[in-house]
PADO-903336 format. One line per 3 residues: number of its first residue (from 1); their letters; for each residue z, y, x negated of C-alpha. Coordinates in nm, 4 decimals. Layout:
! residues N
NUM> a> Z/Y/X; ...
//
This chain:
! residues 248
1> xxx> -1.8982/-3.2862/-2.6575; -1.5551/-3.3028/-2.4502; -1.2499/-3.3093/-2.7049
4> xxx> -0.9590/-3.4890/-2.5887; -0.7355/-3.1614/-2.5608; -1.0160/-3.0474/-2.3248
7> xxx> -0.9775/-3.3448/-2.1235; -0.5766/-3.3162/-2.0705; -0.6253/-2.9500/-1.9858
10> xxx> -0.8640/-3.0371/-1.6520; -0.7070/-3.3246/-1.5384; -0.3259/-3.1025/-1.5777
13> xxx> -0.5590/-2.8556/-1.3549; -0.6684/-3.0710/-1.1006; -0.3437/-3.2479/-1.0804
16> xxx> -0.1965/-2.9317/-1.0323; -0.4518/-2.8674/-0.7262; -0.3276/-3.1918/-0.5658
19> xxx> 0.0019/-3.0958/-0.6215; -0.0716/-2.7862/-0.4547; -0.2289/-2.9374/-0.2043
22> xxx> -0.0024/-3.1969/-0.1067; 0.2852/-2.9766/-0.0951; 0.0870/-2.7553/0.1642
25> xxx> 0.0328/-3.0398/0.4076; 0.4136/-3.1200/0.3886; 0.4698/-2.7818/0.4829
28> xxx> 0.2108/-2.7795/0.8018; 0.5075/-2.8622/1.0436; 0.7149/-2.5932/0.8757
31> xxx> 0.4598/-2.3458/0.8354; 0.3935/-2.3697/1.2702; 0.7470/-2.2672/1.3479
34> xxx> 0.7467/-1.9586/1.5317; 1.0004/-1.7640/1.2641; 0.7798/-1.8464/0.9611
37> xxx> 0.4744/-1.8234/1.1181; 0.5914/-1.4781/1.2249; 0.7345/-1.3831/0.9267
40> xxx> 0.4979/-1.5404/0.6367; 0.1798/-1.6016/0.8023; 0.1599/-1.2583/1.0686
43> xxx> 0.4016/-0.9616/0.9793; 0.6070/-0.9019/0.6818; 0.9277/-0.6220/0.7058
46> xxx> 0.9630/-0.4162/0.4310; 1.2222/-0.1786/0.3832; 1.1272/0.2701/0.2300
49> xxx> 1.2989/0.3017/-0.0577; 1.1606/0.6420/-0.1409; 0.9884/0.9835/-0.0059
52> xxx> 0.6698/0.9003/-0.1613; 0.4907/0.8800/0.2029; 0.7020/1.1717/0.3205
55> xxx> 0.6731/1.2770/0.6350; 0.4732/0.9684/0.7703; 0.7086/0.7148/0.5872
58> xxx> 1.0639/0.8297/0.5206; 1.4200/0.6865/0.3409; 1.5627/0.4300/0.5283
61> xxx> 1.2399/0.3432/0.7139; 1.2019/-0.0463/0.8060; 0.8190/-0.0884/0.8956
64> xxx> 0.6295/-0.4279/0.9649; 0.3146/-0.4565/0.7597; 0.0467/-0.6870/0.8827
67> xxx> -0.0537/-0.9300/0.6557; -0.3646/-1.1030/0.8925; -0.5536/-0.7482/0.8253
70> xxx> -0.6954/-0.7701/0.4939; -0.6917/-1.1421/0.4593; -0.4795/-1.4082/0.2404
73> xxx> -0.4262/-1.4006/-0.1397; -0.1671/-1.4426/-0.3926; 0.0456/-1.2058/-0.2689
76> xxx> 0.0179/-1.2555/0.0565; 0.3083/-1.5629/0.0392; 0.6079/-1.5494/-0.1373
79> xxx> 0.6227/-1.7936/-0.4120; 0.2414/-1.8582/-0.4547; 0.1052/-1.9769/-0.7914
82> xxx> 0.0035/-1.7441/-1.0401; -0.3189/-1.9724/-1.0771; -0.4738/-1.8425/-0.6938
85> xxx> -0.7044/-1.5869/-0.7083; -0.9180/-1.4368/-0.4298; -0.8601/-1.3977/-0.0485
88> xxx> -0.8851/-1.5953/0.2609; -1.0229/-1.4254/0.5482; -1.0996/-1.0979/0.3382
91> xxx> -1.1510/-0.7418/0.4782; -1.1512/-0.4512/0.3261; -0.9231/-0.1760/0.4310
94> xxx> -1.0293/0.1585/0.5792; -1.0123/0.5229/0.4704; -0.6584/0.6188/0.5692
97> xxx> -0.4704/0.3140/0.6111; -0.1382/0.2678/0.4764; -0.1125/-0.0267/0.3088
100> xxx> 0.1234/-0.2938/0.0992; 0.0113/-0.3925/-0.2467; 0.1177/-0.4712/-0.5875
103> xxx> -0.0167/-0.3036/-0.9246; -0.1832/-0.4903/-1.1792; 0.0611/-0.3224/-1.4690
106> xxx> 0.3471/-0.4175/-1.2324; 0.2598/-0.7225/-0.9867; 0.7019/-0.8007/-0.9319
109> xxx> 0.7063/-0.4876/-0.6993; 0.5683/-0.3719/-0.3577; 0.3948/-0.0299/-0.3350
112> xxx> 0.3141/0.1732/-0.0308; 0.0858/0.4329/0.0160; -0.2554/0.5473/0.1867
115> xxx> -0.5810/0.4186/0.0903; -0.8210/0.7571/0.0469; -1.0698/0.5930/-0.1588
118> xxx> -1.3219/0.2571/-0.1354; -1.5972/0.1327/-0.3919; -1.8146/0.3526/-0.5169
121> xxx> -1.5951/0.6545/-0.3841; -1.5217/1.0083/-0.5999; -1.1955/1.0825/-0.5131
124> xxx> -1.0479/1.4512/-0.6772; -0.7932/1.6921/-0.6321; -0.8391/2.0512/-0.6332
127> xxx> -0.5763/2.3181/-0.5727; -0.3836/2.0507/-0.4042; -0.6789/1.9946/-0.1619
130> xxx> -0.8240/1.5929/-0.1836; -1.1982/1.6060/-0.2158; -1.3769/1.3001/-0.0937
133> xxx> -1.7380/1.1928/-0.2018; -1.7620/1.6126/-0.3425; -1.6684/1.7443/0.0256
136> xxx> -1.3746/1.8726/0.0890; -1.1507/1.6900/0.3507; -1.0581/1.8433/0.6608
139> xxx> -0.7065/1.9897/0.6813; -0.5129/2.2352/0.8764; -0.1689/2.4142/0.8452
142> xxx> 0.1184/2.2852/0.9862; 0.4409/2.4830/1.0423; 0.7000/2.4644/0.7783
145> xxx> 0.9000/2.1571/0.8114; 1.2207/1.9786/0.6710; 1.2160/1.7676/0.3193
148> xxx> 1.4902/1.5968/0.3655; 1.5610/1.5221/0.0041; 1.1747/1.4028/-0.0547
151> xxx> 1.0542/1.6818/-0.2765; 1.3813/1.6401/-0.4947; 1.6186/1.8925/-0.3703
154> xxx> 1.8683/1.9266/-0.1197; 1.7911/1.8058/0.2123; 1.7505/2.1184/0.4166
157> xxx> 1.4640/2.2877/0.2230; 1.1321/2.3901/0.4263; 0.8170/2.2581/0.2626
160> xxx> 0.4343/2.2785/0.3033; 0.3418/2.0896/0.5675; -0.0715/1.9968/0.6005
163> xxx> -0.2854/1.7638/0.8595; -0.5642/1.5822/0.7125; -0.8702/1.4465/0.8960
166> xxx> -1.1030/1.2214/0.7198; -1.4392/1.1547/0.8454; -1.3658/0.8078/1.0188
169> xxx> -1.0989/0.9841/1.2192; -0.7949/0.9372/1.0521; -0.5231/1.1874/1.0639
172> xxx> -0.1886/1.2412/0.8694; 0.0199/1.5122/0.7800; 0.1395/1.5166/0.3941
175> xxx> 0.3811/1.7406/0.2214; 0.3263/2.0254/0.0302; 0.6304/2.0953/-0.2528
178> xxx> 0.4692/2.2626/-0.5119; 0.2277/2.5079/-0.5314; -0.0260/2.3833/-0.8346
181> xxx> 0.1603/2.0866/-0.9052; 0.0994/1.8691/-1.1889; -0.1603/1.6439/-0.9701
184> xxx> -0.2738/1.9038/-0.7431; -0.5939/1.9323/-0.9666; -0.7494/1.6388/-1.1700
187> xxx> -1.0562/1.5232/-1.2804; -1.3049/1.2910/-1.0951; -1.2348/0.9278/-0.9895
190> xxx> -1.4904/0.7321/-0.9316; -1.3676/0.3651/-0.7829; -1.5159/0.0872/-0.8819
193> xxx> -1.5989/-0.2676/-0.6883; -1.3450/-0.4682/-0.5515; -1.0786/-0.1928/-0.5927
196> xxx> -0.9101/0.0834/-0.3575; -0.7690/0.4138/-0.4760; -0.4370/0.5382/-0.3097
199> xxx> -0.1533/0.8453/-0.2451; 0.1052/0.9323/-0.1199; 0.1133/1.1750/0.1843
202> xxx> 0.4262/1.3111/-0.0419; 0.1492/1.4837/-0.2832; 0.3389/1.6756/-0.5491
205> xxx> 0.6146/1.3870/-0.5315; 0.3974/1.0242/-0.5933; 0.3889/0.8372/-0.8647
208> xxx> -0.0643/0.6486/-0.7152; -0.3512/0.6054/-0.8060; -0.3861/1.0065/-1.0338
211> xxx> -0.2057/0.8334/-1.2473; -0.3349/0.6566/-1.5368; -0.0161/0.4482/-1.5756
214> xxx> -0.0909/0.3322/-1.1786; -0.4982/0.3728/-1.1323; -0.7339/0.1873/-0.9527
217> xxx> -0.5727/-0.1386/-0.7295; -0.7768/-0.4311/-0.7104; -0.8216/-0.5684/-0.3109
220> xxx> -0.7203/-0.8967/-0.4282; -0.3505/-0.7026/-0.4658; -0.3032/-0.6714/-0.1065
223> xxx> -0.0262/-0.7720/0.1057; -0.0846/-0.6384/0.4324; -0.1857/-0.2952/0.6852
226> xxx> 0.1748/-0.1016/0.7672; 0.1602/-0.0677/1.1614; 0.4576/0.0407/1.2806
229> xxx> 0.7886/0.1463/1.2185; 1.0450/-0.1042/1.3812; 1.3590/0.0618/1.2617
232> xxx> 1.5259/0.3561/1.0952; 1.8428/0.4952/0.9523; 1.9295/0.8682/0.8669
235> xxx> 2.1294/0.8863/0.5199; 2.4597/0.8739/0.7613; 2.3178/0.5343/0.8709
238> xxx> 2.2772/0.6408/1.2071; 1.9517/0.5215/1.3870; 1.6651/0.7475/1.3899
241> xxx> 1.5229/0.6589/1.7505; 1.2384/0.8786/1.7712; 1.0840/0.8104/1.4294
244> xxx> 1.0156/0.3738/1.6194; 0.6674/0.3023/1.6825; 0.3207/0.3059/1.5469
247> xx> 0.2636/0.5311/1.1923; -0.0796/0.6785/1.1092
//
């Protein structure tokens, strides 16, 4: 039998869903302009706030992220309804992307970092080194090279410096500060379906998915694929020319 309160509570929903609805075919018109269509619909620009990507991403970084990559969900448009769940368009990312997403513990902030894990992936660390599916993944030593102030010292200080390949062909270099950090050995992860396991190419300075307080992120979290770097600023604020154009 349908109670009453049951009754208010679906038609509250599906007025809501007209609302919703309604609202989005006022907005059509709006939505076509070339500025939001650009900047809500195809690219978003987000600002590095921290070394956590070191060297790939660094301080004072401006990047576009595209948000057509992975498909449409909640946090695809600012302001969405809490109620929207799913994705429009979905695709998952690939093994070495850098991506925008928010955490399930913390969905008011947006995270970057590299995807190194899909479902059904074992992602660990050992001695530093990620191992991927039991194998060890493919990396060589770099020269030394600058921090810059992203393993928490003075700018100035030569670090580790390593280039990873993964299978697929993706290559990065990542940062080495500490020699047997406190994630540079961990247990097994194991990802599970509709989720995505990151880190940050800062290793020994990233707060991702080793973490218990961070773990897993679900897809549905995703905001968009980082592409390029479109503008950046040394801490003197003078423009970093040669650091424009495409990241990996």
């Amino acid at each position: 039998m349908t109670t009453l309160s049951e009754t208010i509570r679906t038609s509250r929903a599906q007025s809501r869903e007209w609302k919703a609805i309604v609202i989005l075919i006022l907005l059509i018109p709006l939505l076509w302009s070339p500025l939001v269509l650009f900047r809500f619909v195809l690219y978003q620009p987000f600002s590095i706030p921290s070394g956590s990507m070191a060297p790939t991403l660094m301080v004072g970084d401006y990047v576009f992220a595209a948000k057509y990559a992975y498909g449409y969900g909640r946090y695809s448009f600012p302001f969405a309804p809490s109620w929207i769940s799913g994705r429009v368009l979905a695709a998952e990312p690939e093994h070495g992307d850098i991506v925008v997403f928010r955490t399930p513990k913390d969905t008011s902030v947006d995270y970057v970092k590299r995807v190194v894990g899909l479902p059904g992936d074992r992602i660990q660390m050992r001695q530093g080194q990620l191992i991927l599916n039991d194998r060890p993944v493919t990396r060589a030593a770099l020269e030394y090279g600058l921090a810059d102030n992203a393993c928490g010292v003075d700018g100035g200080v030569k670090v580790k410096r390593w280039r990873e390949a993964l299978a697929n062909g993706a290559s990065y270099v990542t940062f080495d500060c500490v020699d047997n950090g406190f994630l540079d050995n961990t247990s097994v992860f194991t990802v599970p379906p509709g989720h995505f396991f990151v880190l940050g190419d800062n290793r020994d300075n990233s707060t991702d998915s080793r973490m218990s307080t961070f773990g897993f992120v679900p897809m549905d979290n995703l905001v968009g694929k980082v592409t390029r770097i479109f503008w950046s600023l040394d801490e003197d604020g003078e423009p970093h020319i040669e650091r424009l154009g495409k990241v990996r």
